[in-house]
C-alpha positions as CSV (number, residue, x, y, z in Angstrom):
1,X,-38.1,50.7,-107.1
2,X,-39.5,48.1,-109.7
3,X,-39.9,45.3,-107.5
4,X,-41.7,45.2,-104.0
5,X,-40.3,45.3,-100.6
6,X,-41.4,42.7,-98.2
7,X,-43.1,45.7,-96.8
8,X,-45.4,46.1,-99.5
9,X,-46.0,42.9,-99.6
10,X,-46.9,42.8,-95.9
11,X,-49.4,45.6,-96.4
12,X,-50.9,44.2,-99.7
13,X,-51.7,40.9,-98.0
14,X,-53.5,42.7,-94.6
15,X,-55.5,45.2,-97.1
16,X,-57.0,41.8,-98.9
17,X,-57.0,40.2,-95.6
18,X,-59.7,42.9,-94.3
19,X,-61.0,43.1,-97.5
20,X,-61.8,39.1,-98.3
21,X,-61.2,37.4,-95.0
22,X,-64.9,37.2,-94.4
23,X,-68.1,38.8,-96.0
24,X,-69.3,41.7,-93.6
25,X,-66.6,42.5,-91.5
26,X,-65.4,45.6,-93.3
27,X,-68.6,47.0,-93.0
28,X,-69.3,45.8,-89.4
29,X,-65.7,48.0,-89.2
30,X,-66.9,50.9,-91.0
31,X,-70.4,50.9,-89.1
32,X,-67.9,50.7,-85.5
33,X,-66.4,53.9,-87.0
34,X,-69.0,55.8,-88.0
35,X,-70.7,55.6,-84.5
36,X,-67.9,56.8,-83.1
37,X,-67.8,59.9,-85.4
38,X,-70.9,60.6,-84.7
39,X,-71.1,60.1,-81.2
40,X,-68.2,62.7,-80.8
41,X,-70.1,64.9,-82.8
42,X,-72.8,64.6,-80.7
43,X,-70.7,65.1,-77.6
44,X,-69.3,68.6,-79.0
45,X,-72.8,70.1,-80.2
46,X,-74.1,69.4,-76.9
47,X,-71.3,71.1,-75.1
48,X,-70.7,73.9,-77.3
49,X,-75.0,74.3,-77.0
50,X,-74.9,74.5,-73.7
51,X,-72.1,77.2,-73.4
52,X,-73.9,79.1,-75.7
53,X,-76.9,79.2,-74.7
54,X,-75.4,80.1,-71.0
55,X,-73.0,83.1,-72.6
56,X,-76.0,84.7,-74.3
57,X,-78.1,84.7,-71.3
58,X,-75.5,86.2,-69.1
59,X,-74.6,88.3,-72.3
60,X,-70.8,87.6,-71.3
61,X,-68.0,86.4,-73.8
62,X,-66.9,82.8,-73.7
63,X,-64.7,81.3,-70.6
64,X,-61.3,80.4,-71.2
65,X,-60.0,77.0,-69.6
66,X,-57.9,78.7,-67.2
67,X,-61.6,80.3,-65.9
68,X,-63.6,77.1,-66.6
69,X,-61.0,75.1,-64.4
70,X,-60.8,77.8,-61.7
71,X,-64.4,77.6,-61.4
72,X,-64.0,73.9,-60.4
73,X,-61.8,74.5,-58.2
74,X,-64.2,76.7,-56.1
């Protein structure tokens, strides 16, 4: 345990490699990632709205999958 695998050498050198290997491109990675969050975010507040907002008018309980994909079917 006092000296380092090859392993944790491999790893060391791709953390510096992201990290050094040119000015920008971690954040550029970041930035990728965080629209992606946030996109899927996005994508389950406007679903989950949208049910909502279609329960309370019909003043039923939410649909289970079973009903929402026999309702496709039809």
């Amino acid at each position: 345990m006092g000296s380092l695998s090859i392993w944790h050498w491999l790893v060391l050198a791709a953390i510096v490699a992201i990290f050094f290997a040119r000015p920008g491109k971690l954040s550029g990675i970041m930035g990728d990632a965080a629209k992606g969050i946030k996109a899927f975010k996005d994508g389950l507040k406007d679903d989950t709205s949208q049910e909502v907002a279609d329960n309370k008018a019909n003043g039923s309980l939410p649909r289970t999958e079973a009903e929402k994909e026999d309702l496709r079917k039809s």
